[in-house]
ZAPA-463530 format. One record per residue (C-alpha): residue in one letter; x negated, y, z. Coordinates in steps of 0.5 Angstrom, whole numbers, padded with zeros to 4 digits, always signed. Example, Ala and Ser with C-alpha at 12.3 -4.5 7.8 and 13.67 -1.06 7.14 Angstrom:
BEGIN
a-0025-0009+0016
s-0027-0002+0014
//
This chain:
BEGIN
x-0313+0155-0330
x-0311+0150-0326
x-0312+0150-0319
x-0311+0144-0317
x-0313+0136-0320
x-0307+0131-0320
x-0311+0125-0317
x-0305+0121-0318
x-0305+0122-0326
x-0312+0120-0326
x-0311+0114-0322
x-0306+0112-0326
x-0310+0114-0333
x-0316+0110-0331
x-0312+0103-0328
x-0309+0103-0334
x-0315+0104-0338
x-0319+0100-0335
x-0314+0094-0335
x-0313+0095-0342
x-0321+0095-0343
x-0322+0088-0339
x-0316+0085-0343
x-0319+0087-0349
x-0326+0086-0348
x-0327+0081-0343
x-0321+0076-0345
x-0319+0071-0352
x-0314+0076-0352
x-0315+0078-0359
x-0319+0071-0362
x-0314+0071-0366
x-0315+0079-0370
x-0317+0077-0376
x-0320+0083-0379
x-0327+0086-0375
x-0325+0093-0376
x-0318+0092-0372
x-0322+0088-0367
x-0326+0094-0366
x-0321+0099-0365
x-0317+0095-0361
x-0323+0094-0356
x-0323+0102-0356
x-0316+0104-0355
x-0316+0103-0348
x-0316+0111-0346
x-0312+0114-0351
x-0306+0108-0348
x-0308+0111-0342
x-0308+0118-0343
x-0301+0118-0348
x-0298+0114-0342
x-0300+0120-0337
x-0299+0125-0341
x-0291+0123-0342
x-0291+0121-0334
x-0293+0127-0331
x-0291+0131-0336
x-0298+0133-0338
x-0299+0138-0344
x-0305+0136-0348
x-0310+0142-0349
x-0314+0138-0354
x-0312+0136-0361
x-0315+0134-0367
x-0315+0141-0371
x-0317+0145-0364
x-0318+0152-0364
x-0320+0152-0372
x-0315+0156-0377
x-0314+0149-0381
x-0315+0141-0380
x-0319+0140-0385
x-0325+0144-0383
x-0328+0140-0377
x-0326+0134-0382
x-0330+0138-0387
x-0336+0139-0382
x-0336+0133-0376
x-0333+0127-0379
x-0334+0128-0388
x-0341+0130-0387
x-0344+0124-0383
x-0340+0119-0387
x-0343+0123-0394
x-0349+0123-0390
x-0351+0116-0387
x-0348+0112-0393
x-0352+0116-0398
x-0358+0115-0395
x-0356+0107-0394
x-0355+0106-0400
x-0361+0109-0404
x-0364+0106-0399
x-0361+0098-0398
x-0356+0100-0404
x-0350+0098-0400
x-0345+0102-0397
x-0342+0100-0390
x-0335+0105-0390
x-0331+0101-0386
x-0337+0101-0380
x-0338+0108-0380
x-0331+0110-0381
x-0330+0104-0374
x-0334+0108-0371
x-0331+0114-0372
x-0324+0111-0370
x-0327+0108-0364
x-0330+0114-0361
x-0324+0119-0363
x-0320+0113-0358
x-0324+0114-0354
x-0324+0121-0354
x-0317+0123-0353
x-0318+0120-0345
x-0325+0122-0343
x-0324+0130-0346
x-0318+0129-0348
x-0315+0127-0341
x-0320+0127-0335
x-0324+0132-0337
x-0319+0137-0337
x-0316+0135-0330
x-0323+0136-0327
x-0323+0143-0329
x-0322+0145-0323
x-0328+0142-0320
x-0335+0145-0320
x-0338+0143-0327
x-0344+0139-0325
x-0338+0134-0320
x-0333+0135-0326
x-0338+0132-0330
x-0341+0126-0325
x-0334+0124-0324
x-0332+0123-0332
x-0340+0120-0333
x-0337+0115-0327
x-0331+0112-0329
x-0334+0112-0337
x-0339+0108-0334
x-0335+0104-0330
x-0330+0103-0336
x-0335+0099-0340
x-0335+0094-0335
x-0343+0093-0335
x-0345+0093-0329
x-0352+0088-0330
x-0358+0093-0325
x-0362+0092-0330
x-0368+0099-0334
x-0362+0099-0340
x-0357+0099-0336
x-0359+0105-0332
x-0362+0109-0339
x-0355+0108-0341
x-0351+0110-0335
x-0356+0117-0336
x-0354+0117-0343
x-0347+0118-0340
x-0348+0124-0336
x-0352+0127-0341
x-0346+0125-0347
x-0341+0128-0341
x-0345+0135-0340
x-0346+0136-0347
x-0340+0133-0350
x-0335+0137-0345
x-0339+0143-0347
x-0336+0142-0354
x-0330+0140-0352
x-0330+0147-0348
x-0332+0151-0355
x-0328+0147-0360
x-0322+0143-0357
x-0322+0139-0362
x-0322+0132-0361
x-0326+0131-0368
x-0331+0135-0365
x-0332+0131-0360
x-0331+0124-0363
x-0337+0126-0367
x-0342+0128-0363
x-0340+0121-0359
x-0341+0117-0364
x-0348+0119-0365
x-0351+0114-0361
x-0346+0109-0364
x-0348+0111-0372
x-0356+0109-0369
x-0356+0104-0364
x-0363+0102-0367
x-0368+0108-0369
x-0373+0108-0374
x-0376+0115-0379
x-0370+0115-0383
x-0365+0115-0377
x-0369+0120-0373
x-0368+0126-0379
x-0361+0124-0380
x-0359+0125-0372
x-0364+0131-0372
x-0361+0133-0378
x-0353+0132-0375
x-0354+0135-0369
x-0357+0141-0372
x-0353+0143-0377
x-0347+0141-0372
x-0350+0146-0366
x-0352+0152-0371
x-0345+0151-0373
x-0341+0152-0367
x-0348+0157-0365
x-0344+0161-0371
x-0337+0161-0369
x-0338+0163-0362
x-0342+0169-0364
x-0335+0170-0369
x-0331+0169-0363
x-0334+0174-0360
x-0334+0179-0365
x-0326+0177-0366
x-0324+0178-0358
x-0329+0185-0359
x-0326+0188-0365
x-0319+0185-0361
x-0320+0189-0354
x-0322+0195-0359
x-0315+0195-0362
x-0312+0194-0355
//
């Protein structure tokens, strides 16, 4: 491990997030994207700009990937992003006869841009930090990123989320290093911004499936290194 933080790649990365973040969002810089999808994309790349910059600038290897420590791609596709999509559009359309792929899949993308800079990048640079500073630094600047800054119940509750989220999906990105991972569970307060019965069961049901699963592959990762420092 590292022992010291580059404070100037992360300056640096979140300059460059952050001012991307006020063109995409607070100017007419994209009144003229025609598709709402790519609008919505565009508006979340800001980190993975930033990050792919610091990453090049200060020769920096990236310790996240989309596959992560699993043996193949296709099964934190399979598990974090094909089964909410299976999920959620089957429960809407049986219940509304409508299926909103793109949106779904947008917030996927978006949380996966995302991602890549908060996890990906700031994370894993702060790795040197005790735990509980490493996570109030990323919750900070996350939240500062979003350029809300209204003192208002709401706003608060949002700025705890963000703790909460960094915690959390920083412990995922610890066990996994795979940004699908992580993407997912991000995107878990963006797949039910408003709560009712059937959204209640489909988060619950998410979240149980994600965390007995990755309770699963630590016990087999556990039970791997055993049998290896056996052999050795």
């Amino acid at each position: 491990m590292k022992n010291k933080v580059n404070y100037l790649a992360i300056l640096t990365f979140f300059i460059i997030a952050i001012a991307l973040r006020y063109l995409t969002n607070k100017t007419d810089l994209l009144s003229n994207v025609p598709s709402g999808f790519i609008k919505i994309i565009l508006q979340g790349i800001s980190p993975t700009i930033a990050a792919m910059t610091v990453f090049a600038v200060f020769k920096i290897k990236p310790i996240l990937t989309l596959k992560g420590n699993y043996g193949h791609i296709l099964t934190p596709f399979l598990l974090y992003w094909t089964l909410p999509i299976v999920l959620i559009l089957g429960v809407e359309y049986g219940t509304k006869g409508t299926i909103s792929f793109e949106a779904i899949s947008a917030i996927l993308i978006y949380g996966l841009l995302e991602e890549v800079g908060w996890r990906g990048f700031l994370q894993q640079q702060l790795k040197p930090l005790p735990e509980i500073l490493n996570i109030f630094i990323v919750a900070i600047l996350w939240f500062v990123w979003h350029l809300n800054f209204d003192f208002t119940s709401s706003n608060l509750l949002f700025f705890g989320i963000l703790i909460l989220g960094s915690w959390g999906i920083g412990k995922v990105a610890n066990h996994t290093y795979s940004l699908l991972a992580v993407s997912a569970f991000h995107s878990l307060n963006n797949f039910f911004p408003e709560m009712n019965t059937i959204k209640v069961l489909l988060l619950l049901s998410l979240i149980s499936i994600w965390v007995i699963a990755l309770i699963i592959r630590k016990k087999q990762q556990n039970k791997e290194k055993a049998i290896g420092v056996e052999y050795n």
